[in-house]
C-alpha positions as CSV (number, residue, x, y, z in Angstrom):
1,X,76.0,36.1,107.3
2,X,79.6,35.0,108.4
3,X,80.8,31.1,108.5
4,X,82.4,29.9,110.8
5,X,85.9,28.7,110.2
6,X,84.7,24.9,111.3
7,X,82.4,25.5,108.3
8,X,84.8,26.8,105.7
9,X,87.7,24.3,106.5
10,X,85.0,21.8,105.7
11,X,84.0,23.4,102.5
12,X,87.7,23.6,101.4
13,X,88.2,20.1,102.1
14,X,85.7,18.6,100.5
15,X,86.1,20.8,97.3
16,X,89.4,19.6,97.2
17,X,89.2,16.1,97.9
18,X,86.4,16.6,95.2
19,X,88.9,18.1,92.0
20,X,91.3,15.4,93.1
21,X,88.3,12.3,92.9
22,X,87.2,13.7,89.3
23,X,90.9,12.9,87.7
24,X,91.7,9.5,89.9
25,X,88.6,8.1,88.5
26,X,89.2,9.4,85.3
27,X,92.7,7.8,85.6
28,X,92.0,4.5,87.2
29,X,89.1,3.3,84.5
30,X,91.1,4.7,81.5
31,X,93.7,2.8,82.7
32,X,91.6,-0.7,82.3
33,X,90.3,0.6,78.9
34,X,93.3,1.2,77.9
35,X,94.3,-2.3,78.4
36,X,91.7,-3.5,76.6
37,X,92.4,-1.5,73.5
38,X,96.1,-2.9,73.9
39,X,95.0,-6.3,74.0
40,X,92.9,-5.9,71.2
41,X,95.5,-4.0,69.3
42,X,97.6,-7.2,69.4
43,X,95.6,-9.1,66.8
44,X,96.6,-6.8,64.6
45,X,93.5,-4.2,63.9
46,X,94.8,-0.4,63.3
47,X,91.0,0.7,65.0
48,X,92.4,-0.6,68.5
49,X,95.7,0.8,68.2
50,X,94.3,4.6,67.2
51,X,91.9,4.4,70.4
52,X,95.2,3.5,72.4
53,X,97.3,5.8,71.0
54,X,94.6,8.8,71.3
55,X,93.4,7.8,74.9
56,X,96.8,7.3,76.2
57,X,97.6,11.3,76.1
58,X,93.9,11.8,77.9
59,X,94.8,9.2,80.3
60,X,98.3,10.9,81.4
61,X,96.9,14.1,81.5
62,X,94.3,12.7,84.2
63,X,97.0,11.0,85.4
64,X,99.3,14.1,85.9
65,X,95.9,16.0,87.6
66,X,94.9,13.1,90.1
67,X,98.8,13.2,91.0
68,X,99.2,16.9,91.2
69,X,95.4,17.1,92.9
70,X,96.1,15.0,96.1
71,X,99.3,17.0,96.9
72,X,96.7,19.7,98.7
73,X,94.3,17.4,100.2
74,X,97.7,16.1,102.1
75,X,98.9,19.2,102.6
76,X,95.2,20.6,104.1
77,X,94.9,17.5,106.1
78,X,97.6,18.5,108.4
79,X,97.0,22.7,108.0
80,X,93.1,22.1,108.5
81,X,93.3,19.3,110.4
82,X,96.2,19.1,112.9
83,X,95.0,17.1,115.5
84,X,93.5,14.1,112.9
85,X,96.8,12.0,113.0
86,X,97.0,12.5,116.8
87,X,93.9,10.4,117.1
88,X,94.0,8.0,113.9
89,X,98.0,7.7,112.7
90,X,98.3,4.5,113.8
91,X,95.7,3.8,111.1
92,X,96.1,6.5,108.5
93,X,100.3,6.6,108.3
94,X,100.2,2.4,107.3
95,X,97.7,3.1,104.4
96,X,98.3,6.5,102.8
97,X,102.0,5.1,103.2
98,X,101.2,1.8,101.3
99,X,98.9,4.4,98.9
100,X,102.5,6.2,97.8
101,X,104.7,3.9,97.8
102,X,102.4,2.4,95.4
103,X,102.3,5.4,92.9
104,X,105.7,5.9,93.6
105,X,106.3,2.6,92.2
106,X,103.7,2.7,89.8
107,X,105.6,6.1,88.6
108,X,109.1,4.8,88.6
109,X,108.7,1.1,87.3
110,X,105.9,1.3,84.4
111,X,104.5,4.6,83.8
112,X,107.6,5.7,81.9
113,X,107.2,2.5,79.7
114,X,103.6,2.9,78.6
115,X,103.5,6.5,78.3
116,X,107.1,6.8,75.7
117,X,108.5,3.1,75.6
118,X,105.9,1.6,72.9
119,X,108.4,1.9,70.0
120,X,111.2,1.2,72.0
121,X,110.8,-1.9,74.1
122,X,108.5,-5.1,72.3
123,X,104.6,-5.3,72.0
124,X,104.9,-8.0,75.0
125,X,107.0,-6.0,77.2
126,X,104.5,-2.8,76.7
127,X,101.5,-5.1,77.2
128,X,102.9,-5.7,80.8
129,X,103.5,-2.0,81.5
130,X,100.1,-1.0,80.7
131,X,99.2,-4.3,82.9
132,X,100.7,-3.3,85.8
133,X,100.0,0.2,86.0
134,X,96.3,-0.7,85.8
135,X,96.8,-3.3,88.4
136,X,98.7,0.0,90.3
137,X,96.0,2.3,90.2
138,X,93.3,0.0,91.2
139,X,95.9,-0.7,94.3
140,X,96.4,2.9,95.1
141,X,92.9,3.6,95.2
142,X,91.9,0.2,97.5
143,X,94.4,2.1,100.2
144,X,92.8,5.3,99.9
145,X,89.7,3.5,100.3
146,X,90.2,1.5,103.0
147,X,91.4,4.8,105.1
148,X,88.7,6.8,103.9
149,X,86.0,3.7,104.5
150,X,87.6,3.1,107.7
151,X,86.5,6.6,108.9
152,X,82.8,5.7,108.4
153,X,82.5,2.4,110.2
154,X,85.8,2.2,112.1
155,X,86.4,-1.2,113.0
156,X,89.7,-3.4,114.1
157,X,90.9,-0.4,116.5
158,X,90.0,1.0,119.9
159,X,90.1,4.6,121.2
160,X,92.9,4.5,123.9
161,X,93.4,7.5,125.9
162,X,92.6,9.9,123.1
163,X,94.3,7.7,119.9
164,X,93.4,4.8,118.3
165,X,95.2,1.6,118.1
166,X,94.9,-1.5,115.9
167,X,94.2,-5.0,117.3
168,X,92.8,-6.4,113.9
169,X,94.3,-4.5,110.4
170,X,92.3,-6.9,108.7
171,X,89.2,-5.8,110.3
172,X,90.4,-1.8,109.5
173,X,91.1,-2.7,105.9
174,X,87.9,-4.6,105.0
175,X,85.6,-2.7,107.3
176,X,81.6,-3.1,106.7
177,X,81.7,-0.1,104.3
178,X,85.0,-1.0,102.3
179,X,83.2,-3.3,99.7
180,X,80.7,-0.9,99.0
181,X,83.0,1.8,99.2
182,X,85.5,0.2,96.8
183,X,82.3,-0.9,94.1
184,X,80.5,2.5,93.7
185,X,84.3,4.1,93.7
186,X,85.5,1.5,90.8
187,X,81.9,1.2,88.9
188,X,81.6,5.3,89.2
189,X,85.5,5.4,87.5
190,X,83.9,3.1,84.8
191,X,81.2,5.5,84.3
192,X,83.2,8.6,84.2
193,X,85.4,7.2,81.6
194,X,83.1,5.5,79.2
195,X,80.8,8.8,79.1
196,X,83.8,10.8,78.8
197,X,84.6,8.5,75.5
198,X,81.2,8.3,74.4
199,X,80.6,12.0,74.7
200,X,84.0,13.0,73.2
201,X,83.7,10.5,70.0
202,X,79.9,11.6,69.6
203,X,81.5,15.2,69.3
204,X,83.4,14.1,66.8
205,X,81.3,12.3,64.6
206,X,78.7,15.8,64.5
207,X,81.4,17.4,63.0
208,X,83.0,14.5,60.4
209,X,83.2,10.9,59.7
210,X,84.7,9.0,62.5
211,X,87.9,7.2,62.0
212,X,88.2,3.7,63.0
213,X,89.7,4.2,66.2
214,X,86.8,6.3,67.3
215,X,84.7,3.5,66.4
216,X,86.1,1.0,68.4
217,X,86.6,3.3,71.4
218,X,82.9,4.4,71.3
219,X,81.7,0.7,71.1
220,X,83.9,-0.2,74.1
221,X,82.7,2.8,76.4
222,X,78.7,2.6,75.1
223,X,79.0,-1.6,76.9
224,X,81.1,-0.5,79.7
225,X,78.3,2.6,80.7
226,X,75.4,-0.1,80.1
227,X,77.3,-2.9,82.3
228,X,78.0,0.0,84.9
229,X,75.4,1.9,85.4
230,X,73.2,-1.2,86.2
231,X,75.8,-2.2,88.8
232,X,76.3,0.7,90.5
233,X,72.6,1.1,91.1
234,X,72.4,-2.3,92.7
235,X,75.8,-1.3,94.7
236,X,74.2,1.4,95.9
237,X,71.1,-0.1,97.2
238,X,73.7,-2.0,99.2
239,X,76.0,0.7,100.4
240,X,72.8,2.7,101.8
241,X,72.0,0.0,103.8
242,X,75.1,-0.3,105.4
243,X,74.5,3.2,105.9
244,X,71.2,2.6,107.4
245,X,72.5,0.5,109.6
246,X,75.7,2.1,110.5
247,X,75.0,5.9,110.3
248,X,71.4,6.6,111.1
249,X,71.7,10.5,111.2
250,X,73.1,10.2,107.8
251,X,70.4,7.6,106.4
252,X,67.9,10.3,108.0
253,X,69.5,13.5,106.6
254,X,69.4,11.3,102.6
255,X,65.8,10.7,103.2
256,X,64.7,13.8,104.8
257,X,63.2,11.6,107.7
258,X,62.9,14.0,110.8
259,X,60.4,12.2,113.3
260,X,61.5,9.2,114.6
261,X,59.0,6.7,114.6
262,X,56.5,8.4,111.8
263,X,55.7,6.6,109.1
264,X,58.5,6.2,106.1
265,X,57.9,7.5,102.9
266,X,60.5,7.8,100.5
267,X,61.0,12.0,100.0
268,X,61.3,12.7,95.7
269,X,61.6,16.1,96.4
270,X,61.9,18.4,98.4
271,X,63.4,21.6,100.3
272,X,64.6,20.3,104.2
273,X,63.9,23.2,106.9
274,X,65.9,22.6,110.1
275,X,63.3,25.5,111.8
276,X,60.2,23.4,111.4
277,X,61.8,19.8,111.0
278,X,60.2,19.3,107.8
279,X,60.6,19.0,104.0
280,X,58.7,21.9,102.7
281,X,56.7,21.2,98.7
282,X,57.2,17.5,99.5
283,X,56.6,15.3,97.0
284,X,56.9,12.1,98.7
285,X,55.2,7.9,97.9
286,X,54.8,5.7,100.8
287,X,57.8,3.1,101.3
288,X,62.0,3.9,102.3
289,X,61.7,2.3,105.2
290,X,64.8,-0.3,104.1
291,X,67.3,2.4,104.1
292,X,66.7,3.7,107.9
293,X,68.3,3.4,110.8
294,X,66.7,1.5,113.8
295,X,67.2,2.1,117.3
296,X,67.4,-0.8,119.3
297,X,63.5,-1.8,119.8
298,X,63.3,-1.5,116.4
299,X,61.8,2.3,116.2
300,X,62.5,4.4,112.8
301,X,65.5,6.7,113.8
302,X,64.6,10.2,112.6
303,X,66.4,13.7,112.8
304,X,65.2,14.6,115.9
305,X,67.0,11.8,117.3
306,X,70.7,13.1,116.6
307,X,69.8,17.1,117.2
308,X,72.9,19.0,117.7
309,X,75.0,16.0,115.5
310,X,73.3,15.6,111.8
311,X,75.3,16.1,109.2
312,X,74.3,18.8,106.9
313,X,70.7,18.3,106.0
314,X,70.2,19.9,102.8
315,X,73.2,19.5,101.2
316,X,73.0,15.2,101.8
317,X,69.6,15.1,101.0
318,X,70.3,17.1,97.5
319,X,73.6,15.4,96.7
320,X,71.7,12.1,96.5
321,X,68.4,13.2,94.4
322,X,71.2,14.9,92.2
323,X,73.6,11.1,92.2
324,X,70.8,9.1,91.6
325,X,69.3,11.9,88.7
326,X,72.4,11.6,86.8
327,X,72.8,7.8,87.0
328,X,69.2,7.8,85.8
329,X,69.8,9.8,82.9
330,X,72.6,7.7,82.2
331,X,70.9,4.7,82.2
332,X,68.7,5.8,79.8
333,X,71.1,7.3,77.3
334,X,73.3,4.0,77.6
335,X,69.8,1.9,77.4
336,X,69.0,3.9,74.3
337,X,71.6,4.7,72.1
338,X,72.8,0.4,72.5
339,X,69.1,-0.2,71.3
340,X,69.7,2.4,68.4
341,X,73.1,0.4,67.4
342,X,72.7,-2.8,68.5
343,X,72.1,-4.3,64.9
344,X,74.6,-1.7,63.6
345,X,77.6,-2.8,65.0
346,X,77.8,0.2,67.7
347,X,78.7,2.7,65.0
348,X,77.8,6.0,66.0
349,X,78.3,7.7,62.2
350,X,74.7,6.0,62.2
351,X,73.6,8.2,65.2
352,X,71.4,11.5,63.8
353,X,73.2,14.8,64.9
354,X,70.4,15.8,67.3
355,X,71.3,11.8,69.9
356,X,75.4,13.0,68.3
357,X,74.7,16.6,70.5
358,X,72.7,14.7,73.6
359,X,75.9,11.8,74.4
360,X,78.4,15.2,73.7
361,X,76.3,17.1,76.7
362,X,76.5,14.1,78.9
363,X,80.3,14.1,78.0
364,X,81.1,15.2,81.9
365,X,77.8,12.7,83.5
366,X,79.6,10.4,85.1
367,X,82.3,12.3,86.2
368,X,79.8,15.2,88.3
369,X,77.7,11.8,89.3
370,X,81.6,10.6,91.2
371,X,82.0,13.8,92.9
372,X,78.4,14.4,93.8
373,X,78.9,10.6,95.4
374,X,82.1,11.4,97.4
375,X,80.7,14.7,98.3
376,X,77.6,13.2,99.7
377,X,79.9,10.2,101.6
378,X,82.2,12.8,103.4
379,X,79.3,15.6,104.1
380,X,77.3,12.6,105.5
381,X,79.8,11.3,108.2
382,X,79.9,15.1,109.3
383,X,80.0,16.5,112.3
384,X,82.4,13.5,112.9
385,X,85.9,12.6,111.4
386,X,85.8,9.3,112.3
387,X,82.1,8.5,113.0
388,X,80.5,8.2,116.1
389,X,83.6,9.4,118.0
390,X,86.2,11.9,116.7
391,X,84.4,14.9,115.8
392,X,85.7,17.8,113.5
393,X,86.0,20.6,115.9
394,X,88.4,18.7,117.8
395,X,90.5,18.5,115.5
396,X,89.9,21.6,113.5
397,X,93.2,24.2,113.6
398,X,93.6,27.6,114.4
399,X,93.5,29.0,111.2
400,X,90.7,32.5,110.9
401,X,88.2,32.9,108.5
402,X,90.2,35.2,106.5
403,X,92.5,32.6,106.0
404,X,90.6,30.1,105.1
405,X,88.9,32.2,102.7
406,X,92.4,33.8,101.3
407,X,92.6,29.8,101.0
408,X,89.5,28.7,99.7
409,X,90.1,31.1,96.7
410,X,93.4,30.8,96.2
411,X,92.2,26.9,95.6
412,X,89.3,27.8,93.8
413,X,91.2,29.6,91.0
414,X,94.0,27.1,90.4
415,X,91.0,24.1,90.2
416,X,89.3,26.2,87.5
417,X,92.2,26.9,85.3
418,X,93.7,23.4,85.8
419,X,89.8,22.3,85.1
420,X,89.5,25.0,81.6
421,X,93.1,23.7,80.9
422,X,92.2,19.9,81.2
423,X,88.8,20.3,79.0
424,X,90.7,22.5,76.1
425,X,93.3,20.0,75.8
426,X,91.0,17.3,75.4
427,X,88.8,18.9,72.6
428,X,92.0,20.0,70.8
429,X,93.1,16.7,70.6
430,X,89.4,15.2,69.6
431,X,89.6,17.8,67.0
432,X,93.1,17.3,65.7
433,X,94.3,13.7,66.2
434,X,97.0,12.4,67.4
435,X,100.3,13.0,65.3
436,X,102.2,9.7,64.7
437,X,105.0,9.3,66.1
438,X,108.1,7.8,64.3
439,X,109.7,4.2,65.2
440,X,113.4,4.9,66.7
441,X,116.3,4.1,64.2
442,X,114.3,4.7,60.9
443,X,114.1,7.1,58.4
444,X,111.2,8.4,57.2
């Protein structure tokens, strides 16, 4: 069966903006962590300064990734896209502007500092580096987020002969989906972090005694997945009913809802069939009804209502069992393994190998659970660019299908080996340390 090159430029997008989201979350939480283990180092305790010193190499790698990742998505927004900044620059030039000049900051002013200046410059001063480029990631991302939230409930600009134009940037930047946007992005980063720690330490200790630093890392990331996860579930309840109540056809396609005006029940599983507008082996229970769109007189807005404009059915309605799957299984290996410990001081040398081998297999969790949930967010505004007005083919280039797949490949291998290259770096160091490095001007 061939795609259509609307189709593939889509999928090429998407798995792009995807490989980029897994290492800016990765770098933006380990960027807080790591200012906690600094702070902590202060007072004098070796533990804290071994879980900086370790995690400072994971974070720059991450770092190096995110930054290296979102050169494509740029460079495919205007080779897939060429029309887009035709009808939004006025909006998108302001804030992916403000989103470099941040990093570019970021990379010029403090990065340097905290990554090679800790034995040159004083505790204080390094302190304030690691400070500010937490403070700078955190900024990048709120730009990137406010573009990308803007997109799904555009708000503070008008369409004017074909382009939009700003009457209210406050109203762009803090759109109805921006908080929600900004929560799940930030509590998701926490996630993806602290499993990455938890998973990588539990590797560890299967194989030998932890160290100190281990410890203290481990017992940081085990409160920060507990604290998270039980946000982000009430962030999400939120965020779908903005959804619900901003894009129906998306709140439809999630729930596999295809009648308006049926009665709502809340789809566990199930396999959406566009031919017969159902959801064949349905396992369904009665309820959902909160996070549906209405129509005006109040009516249940199902599928049928948006035919020929739903975003991809199966893949939205999937994307969210598989989200909210993962964040369930988190919950209950964050729920569990704090109940094991609690008494114990968090050590996980108490752990028995058999809990050791199930946090090492969630190692990647909440990093799959972020790019399931950006996945779902951009495949759910589809067909539209900017929902409920600028749609996709109109701005879709010329490019042919054996382009895009020539593309799509090309992409495809280079995420894979930067993705092999990322994960073998990360166990080497977990399974060799991290060699001290000697003070400048002594002799050892």
């Amino acid at each position: 069966m061939e795609i259509a090159p609307l189709q593939l430029a889509r999928i090429q997008f998407v798995a792009s903006l995807g490989f980029h989201v897994l290492f800016l979350s990765l770098a933006l939480a380990l960027a807080w962590l790591l200012l906690y283990f600094k702070w902590r180092a202060r007072r004098g305790d070796a533990g804290w300064t071994a879980a900086y010193r370790f995690w400072v190499r994971i974070f720059a790698l991450a770092f190096v990734l995110a930054l290296a990742s979102g050169v494509p998505v740029l460079f495919q927004l205007g080779s897939l896209w060429p029309v887009l900044m035709e009808r939004v620059g006025n909006i998108a030039g302001p804030l992916v502007g403000f989103a470099v000049a941040t990093v570019f900051v970021l990379k010029s002013c403090f990065l340097g500092v905290m990554l090679f200046g800790q034995r040159r410059v004083s505790d204080t001063a390094h302190t304030l580096s690691v400070l500010m480029v937490a403070l700078g990631m955190l900024l990048a991302v709120f730009w990137i987020l406010a573009l990308q939230s803007w997109t799904h409930t555009p708000d503070g600009a008008v369409l004017v002969d074909g382009r939009y134009m700003v009457y209210d940037w406050w109203a762009v930047v803090f759109n109805p989906s921006m908080p929600w946007h900004f929560g799940m992005m930030v509590l998701g980063s926490a996630l993806a972090a602290a499993f990455l720690i938890m998973g990588v330490t539990a590797w560890q200790a299967a194989n030998r005694p932890p160290a100190d630093g281990e410890k203290s890392a481990f017992k940081s990331a085990l409160l920060v997945a507990t604290v998270a996860i039980l946000l982000q579930f009430a962030v999400g309840e939120g965020n779908g009913r903005v959804v619900a109540r901003h894009q129906p056809a998306t709140a439809a396609a999630a729930a596999g809802y295809w009648h308006t005006g049926s009665p709502p029940r809340a789809v566990l599983f199930g396999l959406p069939d566009g031919d017969t507008q159902s959801n064949l082996l349905e396992l369904a229970v009665p309820g959902g009804e909160a996070w549906l769109g209405r129509a005006a007189d109040g009516t249940l807005q199902g599928l049928d209502t948006f035919s020929g404009m739903r975003p991809p059915v199966p893949a939205v309605f999937w994307l969210l069992r598989i989200m909210v799957g993962i964040g369930a299984l988190m919950l209950l290996v964050s729920v569990v393994t704090l109940a094991w410990l609690g008494r114990r001081g968090l050590d996980p040398a108490l752990l028995p190998r058999w809990w050791l081998r199930v946090l090492s297999a969630m190692t990647f969790s909440g990093s799959v659970a972020v790019v399931a949930g950006w996945w779902l967010t951009e495949l759910g505004r589809e067909p539209y660019a900017v929902y409920g007005t600028v749609t996709m083919s109109e701005i879709a280039g010329p490019a042919t299908n054996g382009q895009l797949a020539w593309g799509m490949g090309g992409y495809g291998v280079l995420y894979a080996l930067l993705l092999a290259a990322f994960v073998h770096m990360l166990f080497h160091a977990a399974r060799y340390g991290v060699v001290p490095v000697r003070k400048t001007g002594r002799k050892t």
